[in-house]
C-alpha positions in Angstrom: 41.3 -22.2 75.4 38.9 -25.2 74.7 35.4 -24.4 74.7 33.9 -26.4 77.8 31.4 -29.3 76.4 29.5 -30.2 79.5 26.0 -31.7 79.6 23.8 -28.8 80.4 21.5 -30.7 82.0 23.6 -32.8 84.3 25.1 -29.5 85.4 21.3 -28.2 86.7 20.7 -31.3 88.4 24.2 -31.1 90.3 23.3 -27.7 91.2 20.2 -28.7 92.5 22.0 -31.2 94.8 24.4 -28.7 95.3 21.8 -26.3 96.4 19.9 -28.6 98.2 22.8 -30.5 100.2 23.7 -26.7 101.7 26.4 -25.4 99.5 25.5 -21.9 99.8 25.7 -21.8 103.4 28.6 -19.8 105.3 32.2 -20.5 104.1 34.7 -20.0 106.5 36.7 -18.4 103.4 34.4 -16.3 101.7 32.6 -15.2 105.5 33.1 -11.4 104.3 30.6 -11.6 101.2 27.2 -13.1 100.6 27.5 -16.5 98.2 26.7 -16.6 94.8 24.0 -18.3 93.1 25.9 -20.4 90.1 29.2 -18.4 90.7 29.8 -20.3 94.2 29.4 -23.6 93.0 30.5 -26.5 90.7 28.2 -25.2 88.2 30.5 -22.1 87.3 33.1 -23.4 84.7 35.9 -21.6 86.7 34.6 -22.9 90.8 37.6 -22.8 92.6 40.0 -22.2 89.6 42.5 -19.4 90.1 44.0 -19.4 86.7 43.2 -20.0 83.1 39.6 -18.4 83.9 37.2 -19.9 81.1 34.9 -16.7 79.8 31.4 -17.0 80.5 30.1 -17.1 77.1 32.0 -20.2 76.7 30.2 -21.7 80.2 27.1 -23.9 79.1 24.5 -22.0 81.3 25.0 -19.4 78.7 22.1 -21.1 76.6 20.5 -19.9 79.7 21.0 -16.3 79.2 19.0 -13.7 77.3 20.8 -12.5 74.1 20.9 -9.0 75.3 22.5 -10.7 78.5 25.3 -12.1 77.3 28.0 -9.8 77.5 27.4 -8.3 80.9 30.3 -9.1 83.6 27.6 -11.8 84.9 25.5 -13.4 82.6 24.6 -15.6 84.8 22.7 -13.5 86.9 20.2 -12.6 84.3 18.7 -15.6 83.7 15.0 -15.6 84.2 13.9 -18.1 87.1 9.6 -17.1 86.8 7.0 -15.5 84.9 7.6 -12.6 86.1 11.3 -11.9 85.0 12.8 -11.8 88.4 16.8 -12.4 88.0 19.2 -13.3 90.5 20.4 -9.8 89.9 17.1 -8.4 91.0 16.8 -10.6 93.8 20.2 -9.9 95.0 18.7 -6.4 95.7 15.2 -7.1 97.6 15.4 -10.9 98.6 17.4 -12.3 101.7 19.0 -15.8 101.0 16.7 -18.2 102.0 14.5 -16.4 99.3 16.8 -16.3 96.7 17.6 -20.5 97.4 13.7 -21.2 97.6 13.2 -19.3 93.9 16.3 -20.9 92.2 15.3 -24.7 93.3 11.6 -23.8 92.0 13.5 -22.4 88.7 16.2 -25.4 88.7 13.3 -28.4 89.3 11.4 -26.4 86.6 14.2 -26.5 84.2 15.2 -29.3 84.7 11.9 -31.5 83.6 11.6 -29.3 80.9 14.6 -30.3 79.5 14.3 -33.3 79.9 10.8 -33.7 78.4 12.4 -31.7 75.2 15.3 -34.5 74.8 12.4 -37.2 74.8 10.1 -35.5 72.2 13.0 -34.6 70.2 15.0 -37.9 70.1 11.0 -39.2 69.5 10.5 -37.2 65.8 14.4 -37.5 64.9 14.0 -41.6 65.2 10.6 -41.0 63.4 11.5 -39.3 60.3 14.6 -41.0 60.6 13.2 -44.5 59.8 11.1 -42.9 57.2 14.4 -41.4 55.8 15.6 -44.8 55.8 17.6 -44.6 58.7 19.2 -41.6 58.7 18.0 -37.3 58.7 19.4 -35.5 56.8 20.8 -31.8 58.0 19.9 -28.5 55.9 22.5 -26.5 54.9 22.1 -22.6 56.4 21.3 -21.4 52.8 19.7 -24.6 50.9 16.5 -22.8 51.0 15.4 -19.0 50.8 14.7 -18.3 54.5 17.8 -19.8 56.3 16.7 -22.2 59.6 18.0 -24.7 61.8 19.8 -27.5 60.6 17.2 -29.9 62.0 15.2 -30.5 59.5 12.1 -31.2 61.8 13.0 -27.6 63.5 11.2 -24.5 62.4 13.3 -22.0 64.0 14.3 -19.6 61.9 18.4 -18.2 61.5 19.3 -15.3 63.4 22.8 -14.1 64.1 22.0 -13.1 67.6 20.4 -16.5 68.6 23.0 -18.8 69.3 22.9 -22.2 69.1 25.9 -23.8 66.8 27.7 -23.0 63.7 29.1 -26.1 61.6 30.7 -26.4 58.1 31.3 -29.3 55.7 33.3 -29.9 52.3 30.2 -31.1 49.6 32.8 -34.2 49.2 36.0 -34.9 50.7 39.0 -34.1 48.8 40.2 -36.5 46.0 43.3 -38.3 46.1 46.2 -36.2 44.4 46.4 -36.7 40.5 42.3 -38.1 40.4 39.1 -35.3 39.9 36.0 -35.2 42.2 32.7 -33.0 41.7 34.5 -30.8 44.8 37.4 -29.8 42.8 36.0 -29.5 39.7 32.8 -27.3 40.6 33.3 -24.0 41.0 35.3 -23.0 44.1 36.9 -26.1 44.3 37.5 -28.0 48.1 37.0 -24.2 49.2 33.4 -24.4 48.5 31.8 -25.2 51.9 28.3 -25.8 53.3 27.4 -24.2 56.2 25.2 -25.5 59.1 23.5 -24.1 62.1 21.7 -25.9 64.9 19.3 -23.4 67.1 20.0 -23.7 70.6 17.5 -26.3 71.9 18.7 -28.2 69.2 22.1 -27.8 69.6 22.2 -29.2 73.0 20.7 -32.3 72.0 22.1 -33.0 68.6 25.4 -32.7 66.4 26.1 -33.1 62.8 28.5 -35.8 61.6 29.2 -36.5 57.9 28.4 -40.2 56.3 30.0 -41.6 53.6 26.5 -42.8 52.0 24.8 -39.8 53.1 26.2 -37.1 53.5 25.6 -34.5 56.4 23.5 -36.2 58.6 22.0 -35.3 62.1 23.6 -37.3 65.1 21.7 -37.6 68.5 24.4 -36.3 71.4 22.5 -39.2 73.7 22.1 -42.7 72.2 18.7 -42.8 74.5 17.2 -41.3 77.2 15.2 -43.3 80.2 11.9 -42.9 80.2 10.1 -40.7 83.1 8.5 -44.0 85.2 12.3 -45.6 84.2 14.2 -42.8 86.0 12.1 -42.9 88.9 12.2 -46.6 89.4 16.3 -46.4 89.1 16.3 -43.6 91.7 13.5 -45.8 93.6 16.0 -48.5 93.5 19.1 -46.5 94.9 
């Protein structure tokens, strides 16, 4: 089954509208059970789909969820909407509807600039070192230095196997055509010999790695560029 690539942040803001708009109010064919937050909507990777369930650590609010969280029967219910660590799993037990709705729009309009404000400062240092790098940033391999870290190279988060994020491997050069040597197949280990990458999960979600010919590994912004704050609002403004 294909891992589902949705825009984690378009997702919240459809849920938002989703929330906002009424969604969770009484359904006619689910009138025998409260609605779920997340599970109810569009925002679930497997709303209103009776077959070929995706499972939920393949859903994008995953990123969402604590490590600890992940492999419980609803990780999405364990996602922290304040300061104070309430859950939609502890709300479901001491919090009538309207309560639960008022604390997950505070959470998703929350979430939602914050994400937005990382994209910008993010896309801001990558075009920065960037031009200094002469156009392109180069990714770090896993292991290229003694304490393993995010690919990014303007990321300081350290490797951890419980953290997430996203694992990518490349040849050190592509193969050589049959009958002609290359520095891959004759180094030790041959086209076998692969260089691992890993991009933390803020990072993850707003880059990729792509090889170059000239350069080699080199980081890739998912969005070619991202409105500015006054630019949104004036589009909005204008619709």
């Amino acid at each position: 089954m294909q891992k589902e690539e949705r825009d984690l942040l378009e997702v919240l803001k459809s849920e938002l509208e989703f929330l906002k708009a009424g969604g969770y109010g009484p359904s006619p064919r689910t009138a025998w059970r409260p609605r779920y937050i997340f599970e109810d909507s569009p925002a679930c990777a497997n709303y209103e789909s009776r077959e070929n369930h995706h499972p939920c650590t393949d859903c994008v609010l995953i990123h969402l969820v604590p490590p600890e969280s992940r492999s419980t029967k609803f990780p999405c219910r364990h996602i922290a909407l304040n300061a104070s660590g309430e859950t939609l799993d502890s709300l479901y037990r001491c919090s009538d509807q309207d309560e639960i709705e008022e604390a997950v729009g505070t959470w998703l309009g929350a979430t939602i600039e914050r994400l937005e404000a990382e994209r910008v400062a993010a896309q801001r240092i990558a075009s920065k070192q960037s031009a200094s790098a002469g156009g392109t940033l180069k990714g770090t391999a896993l292991y290229q230095k003694q304490h393993p870290k995010c690919a990014n190279p303007a990321c300081p988060i350290a490797f951890h196997w419980t953290g997430g994020g996203k694992f990518l491997r490349f040849r050190p050069d592509p193969p050589a055509p049959v009958g002609e040597s290359s520095p891959a197949t004759d180094s030790p280990g041959g086209i076998h010999s692969v260089r691992h990458y890993w991009l933390c999960e803020r990072c993850s979600r707003i880059f990729t790695l792509v090889y170059d010919d000239q350069c080699g590994v080199v980081l890739k912004a998912l969005w070619p560029a991202l409105p500015s704050a006054s630019e949104g609002h004036k589009e909005l403004s204008a619709a």
